[in-house]
N, C-alpha and C positions, 0 to 999 in steps of 0.2 A: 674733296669735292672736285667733280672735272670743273675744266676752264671753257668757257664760250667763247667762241671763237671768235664773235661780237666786241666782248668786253678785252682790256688791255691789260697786260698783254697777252696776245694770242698765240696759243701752242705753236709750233713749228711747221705743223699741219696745217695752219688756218688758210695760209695765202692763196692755194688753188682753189677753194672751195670758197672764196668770198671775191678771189677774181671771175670765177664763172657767173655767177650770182650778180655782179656789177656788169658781164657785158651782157646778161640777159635784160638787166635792166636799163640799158646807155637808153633805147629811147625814153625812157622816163626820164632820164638824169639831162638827157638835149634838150626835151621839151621842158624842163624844168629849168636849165641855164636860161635859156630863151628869156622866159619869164622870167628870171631874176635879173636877166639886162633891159630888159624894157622898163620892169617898175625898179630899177635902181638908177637907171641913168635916162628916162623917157618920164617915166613916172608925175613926179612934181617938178624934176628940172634941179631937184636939191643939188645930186653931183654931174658934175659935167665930164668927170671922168676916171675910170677905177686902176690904180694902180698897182695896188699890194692887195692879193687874198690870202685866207686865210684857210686852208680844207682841213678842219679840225678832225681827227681819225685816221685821215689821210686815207687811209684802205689801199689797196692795189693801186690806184693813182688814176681809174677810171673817170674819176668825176673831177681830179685833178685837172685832165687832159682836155676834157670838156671844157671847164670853165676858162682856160689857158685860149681855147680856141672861141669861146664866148665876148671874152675879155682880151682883146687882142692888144691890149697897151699895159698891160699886166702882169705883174711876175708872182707866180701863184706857187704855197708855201705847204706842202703837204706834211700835216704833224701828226705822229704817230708815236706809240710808245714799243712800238713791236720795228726791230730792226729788218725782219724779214720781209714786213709787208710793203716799210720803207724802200728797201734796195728794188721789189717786184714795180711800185711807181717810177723810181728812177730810170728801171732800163723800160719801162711802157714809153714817157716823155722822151726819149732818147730815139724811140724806135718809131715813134711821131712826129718827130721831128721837133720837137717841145723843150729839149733839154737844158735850152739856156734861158727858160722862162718858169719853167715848173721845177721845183725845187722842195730836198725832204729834209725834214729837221725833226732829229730824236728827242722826245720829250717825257716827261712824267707826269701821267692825269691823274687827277688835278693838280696837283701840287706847281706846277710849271707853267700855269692859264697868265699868272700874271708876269711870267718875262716870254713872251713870243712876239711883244710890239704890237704897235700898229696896223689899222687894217681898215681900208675899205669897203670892205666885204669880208664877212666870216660865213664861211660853210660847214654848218657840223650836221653829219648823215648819219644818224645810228648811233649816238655818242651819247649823249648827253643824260639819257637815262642809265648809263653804266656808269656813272660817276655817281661817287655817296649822295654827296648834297648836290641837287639841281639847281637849286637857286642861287646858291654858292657862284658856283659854275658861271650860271646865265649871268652873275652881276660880272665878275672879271671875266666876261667875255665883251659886254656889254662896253667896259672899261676902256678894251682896248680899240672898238669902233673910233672915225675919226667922224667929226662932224660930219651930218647928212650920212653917214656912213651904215649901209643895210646888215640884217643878221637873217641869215634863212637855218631854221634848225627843220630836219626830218626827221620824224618821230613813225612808231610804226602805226598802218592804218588800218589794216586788214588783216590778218593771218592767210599763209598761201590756201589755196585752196588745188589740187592737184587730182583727185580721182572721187569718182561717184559719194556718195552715203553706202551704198552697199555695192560691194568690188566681186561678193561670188564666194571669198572666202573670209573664214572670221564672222566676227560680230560686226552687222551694220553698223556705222560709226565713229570707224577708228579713227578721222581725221579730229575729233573733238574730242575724244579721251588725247592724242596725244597733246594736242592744243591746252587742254585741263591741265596735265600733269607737267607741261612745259613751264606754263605759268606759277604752278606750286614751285617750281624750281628754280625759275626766275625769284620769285620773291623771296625765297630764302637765303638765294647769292647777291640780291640788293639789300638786305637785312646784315647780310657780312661786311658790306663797303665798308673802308675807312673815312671815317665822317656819315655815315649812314645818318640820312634827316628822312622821315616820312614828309609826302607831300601830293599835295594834289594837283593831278598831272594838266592843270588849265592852261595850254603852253601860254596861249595870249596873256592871261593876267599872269604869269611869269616874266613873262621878258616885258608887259609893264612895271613890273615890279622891280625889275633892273633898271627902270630910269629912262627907257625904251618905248617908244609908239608903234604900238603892232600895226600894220600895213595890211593882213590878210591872212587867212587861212586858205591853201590848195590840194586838194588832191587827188595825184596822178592812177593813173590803172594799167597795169601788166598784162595784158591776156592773150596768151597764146592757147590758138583752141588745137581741140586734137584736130588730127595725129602730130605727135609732136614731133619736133628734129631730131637730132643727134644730140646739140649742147642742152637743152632745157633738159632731156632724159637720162643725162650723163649727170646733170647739177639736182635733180631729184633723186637720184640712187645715192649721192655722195651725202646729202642732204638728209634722208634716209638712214644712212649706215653711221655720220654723227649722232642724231635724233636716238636709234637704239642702244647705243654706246652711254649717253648722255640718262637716258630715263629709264634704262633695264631694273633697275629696283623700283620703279612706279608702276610700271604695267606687270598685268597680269601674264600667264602661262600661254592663253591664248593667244594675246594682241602681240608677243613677242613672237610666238609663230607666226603670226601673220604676216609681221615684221619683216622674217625669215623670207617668207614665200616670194615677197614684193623685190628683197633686194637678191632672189637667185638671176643670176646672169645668165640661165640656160632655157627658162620653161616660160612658158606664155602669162603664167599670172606675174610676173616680174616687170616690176617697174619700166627696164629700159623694151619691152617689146610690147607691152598693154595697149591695145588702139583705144581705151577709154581714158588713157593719162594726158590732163592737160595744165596747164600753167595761170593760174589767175591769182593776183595780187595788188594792193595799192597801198599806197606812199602816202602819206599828209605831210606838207612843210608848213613852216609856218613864219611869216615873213614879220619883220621890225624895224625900225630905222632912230637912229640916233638926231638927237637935234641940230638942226646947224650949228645953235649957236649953243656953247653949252656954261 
């Protein structure tokens, strides 16, 4: 089975392709710190002030960097199970000038949720459903919140949306056959998890169910309209040419040519030159808070 480059750990390939995809996304992830400093430390008044986070996935260290400069009394702890993705955060914080506050530490998910310590804040972006059991997960996350202490998990909200229903060539549609057969494929590589639990994905009654008072439900929106730049057309061809690699035994003859035609780098139906190719997508987080007093 290929690997997602999502799920931990991630091929050796993964790190371009999920750093592009996070600086496409920094304004969602800014407006989205924003909001996680206001109702964690404005909010109720619970904490007066955040010292240790927690950016569970770590990823390229985008969101790490964010939060570092959100939380500016705070030494922010980027965990990761992928070495590559880790060292890609390191030299970002470094190059931000972050490097003695953002910080990466090698881990094993799940097995490793309950020695990471302490946290004022936990951010896990894309994680949480790559892990077998969710609930599992949510409680020893929950665990290591400190009193008054927030949890913001991001889950996905949307599927991209990128070119018309019908592009000219192929069968109208392809955006939803490939979305279909993604999904067959997702579920069969969460059916693999170690510790695999079925569950229904209510994040709020989850992370009540952790012992946790959800706080709210948000979510952010991506939209770059056409014509689009250079990086969003660089990050859908890449996107693209994992996507076909990934699901060539799910799609038919056709849709794999079509495939073909989108990621040629020379002719006008091709992804990086289409003046109909644009960028739309959205985020849900979903916010909780630990009790003062416990």
């Amino acid at each position: 089975m290929t690997t997602d480059p999502r799920t931990g750990p991630p091929g050796p390939d993964a790190g371009p392709l999920l750093e592009r995809e996070a600086e496409l996304h920094a304004p969602f992830l800014e407006e989205a710190a924003a909001r996680l400093r206001d109702l964690a430390l404005y909010g109720d008044h619970t904490l007066t002030r955040v010292d240790r986070i927690l950016d569970l996935g770590g990823g390229p260290g985008v969101a790490s960097c964010l939060l570092a400069r959100y939380f500016p009394n705070a030494d922010v702890i980027a965990v990761a199970p992928n070495p590559a993705l880790l060292a890609r955060a390191g030299a970002r914080a470094h190059r931000e000038g972050l490097g003695h506050r953002v910080h990466t530490h090698h881990v094993e998910l799940p097995a490793d949720l309950d020695t990471l310590g302490s946290a004022d804040l936990i951010w896990a972006g894309d994680v949480v459903h790559h892990l077998g059991d969710q609930q599992a997960a949510l409680d020893a996350l929950a665990r290591a919140l400190r009193p008054g202490g927030m949890i913001a998990i991001a889950e996905r909200g949307l599927s991209t949306r990128f070119l018309p229903r019908d592009i000219g060539i192929g069968r109208p549609g392809l955006q939803a056959r490939l979305d279909a057969a993604y999904e067959d494929w997702f579920a069969e590589l969460r059916a693999s998890l170690p510790g695999a639990r079925a569950a229904v994905e209510d994040r709020p009654a989850m992370l009540a169910r952790a012992g946790l008072v959800p706080t709210g439900t948000h979510s952010f929106l991506i939209d770059l309209p056409s014509p689009l730049d250079a990086l969003p057309r660089e990050h859908l061809h890449a996107e693209l040419t994992y996507r076909r690699a990934l699901l060539a035994d799910r799609l038919d003859a056709e849709d794999l040519a079509t495939l073909d035609a989108l990621l040629d780098p020379d002719t006008d139906t091709g992804i990086l030159w289409r003046p109909d190719a644009f960028y739309l997508a959205a985020t849900t987080i979903h916010t909780a808070r630990a009790c003062p007093r416990r």
